[in-house]
Structure formats: C-alpha cells, structure tokens
Legacy VTK file of the C-alpha trace (Angstrom):
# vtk DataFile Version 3.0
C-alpha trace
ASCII
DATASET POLYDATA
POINTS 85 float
-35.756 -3.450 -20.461
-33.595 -4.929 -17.561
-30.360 -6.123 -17.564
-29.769 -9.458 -16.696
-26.126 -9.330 -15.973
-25.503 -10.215 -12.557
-21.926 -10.689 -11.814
-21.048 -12.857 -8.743
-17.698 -13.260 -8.401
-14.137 -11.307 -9.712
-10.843 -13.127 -10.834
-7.962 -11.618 -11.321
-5.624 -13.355 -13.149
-2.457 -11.155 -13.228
-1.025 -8.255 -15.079
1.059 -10.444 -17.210
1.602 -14.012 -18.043
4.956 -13.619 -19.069
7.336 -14.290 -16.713
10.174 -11.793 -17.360
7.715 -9.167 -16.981
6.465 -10.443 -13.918
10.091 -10.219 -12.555
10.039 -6.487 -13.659
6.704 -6.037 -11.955
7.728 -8.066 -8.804
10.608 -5.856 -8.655
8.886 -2.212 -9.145
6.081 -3.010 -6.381
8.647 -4.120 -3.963
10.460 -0.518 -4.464
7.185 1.350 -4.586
6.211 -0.859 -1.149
9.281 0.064 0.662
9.753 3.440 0.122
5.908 3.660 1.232
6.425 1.766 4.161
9.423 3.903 4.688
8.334 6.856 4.370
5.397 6.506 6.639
7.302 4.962 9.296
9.415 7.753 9.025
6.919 10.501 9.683
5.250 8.651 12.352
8.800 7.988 14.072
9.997 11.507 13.865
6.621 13.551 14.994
6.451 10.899 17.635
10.104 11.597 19.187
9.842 15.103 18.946
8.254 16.240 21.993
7.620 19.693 21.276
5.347 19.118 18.031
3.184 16.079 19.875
0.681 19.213 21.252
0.246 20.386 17.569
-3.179 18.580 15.757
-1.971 18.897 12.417
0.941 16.509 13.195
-1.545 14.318 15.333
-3.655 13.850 12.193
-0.389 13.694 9.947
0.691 10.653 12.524
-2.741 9.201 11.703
-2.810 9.312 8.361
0.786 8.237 7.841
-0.754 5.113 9.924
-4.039 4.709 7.186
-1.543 4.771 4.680
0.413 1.704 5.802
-2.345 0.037 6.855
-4.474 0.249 3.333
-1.075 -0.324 1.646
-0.195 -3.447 3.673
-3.701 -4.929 2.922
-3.247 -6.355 -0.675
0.362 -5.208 -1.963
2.212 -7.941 0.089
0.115 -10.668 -1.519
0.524 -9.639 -4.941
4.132 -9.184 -4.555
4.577 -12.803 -3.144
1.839 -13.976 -6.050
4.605 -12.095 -8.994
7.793 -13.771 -6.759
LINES 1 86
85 0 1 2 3 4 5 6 7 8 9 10 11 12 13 14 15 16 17 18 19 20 21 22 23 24 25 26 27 28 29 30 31 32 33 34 35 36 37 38 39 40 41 42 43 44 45 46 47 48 49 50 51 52 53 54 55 56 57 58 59 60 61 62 63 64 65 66 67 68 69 70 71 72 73 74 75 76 77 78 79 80 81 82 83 84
C-alpha cells in the first residue's frame, strides 16, 4: 500500500483571524523580539569590550552563538510581526 499524499506547498494563514488578538500577539512577539535582540547584543558587546576575557574560547563560542541566535531569530520573526501590525 503507498500513500499517495504528496504535499507541495505550505500556507500559513495566521494564528488568529481576529483582530484584537492579533494586536495582543503583535504586541507579545515584539517584547519577546527585543529582549532577544537585546540580550544578545548585549553579550556580544560586553565579551567584546572586555579585553581580558577575548583569549578565553568559551566566551569566543558564547560571542558566536549569541550571533546564531540573532541571526535565526531575525530570519522570520520580523515578517510575522509586520504581517500581525
């Protein structure tokens, strides 16, 4: 028996339809976003400006990751928080 299911593409079509709710959601993913952001920014900023923990790997790969995490976070959450505005 096979299956003959082939899916070929993905909509998304929201969270909600109703628009007070989307004001809700627009306004918890922009607090969620910026402390993210925040945060990140702040860990690269302050391993990067302190010169005596640059030698140290662990805060090399914390600098990194810290990095990652804004990256993957900037790749979709700005869209959907302009789609819910």
């Amino acid at each position: 028996m096979e299956n003959h299911s082939f899916v070929t593409e993905f909509v998304l079509l929201g969270l909600s339809q109703n628009p007070s709710v989307q004001k809700i959601e627009f306004v918890v993913f922009l607090f969620v976003y910026t402390i993210t952001m925040g945060g990140n920014m702040l860990i690269v900023v302050t391993i990067v400006c302190s010169p005596a923990l640059l030698g140290s790997p662990m805060y090399f790969f914390m600098v990194c990751l810290s990095l990652l995490d804004a990256c993957f976070s900037s790749a979709m959450t700005p869209k959907m928080i302009v789609d819910l505005f």
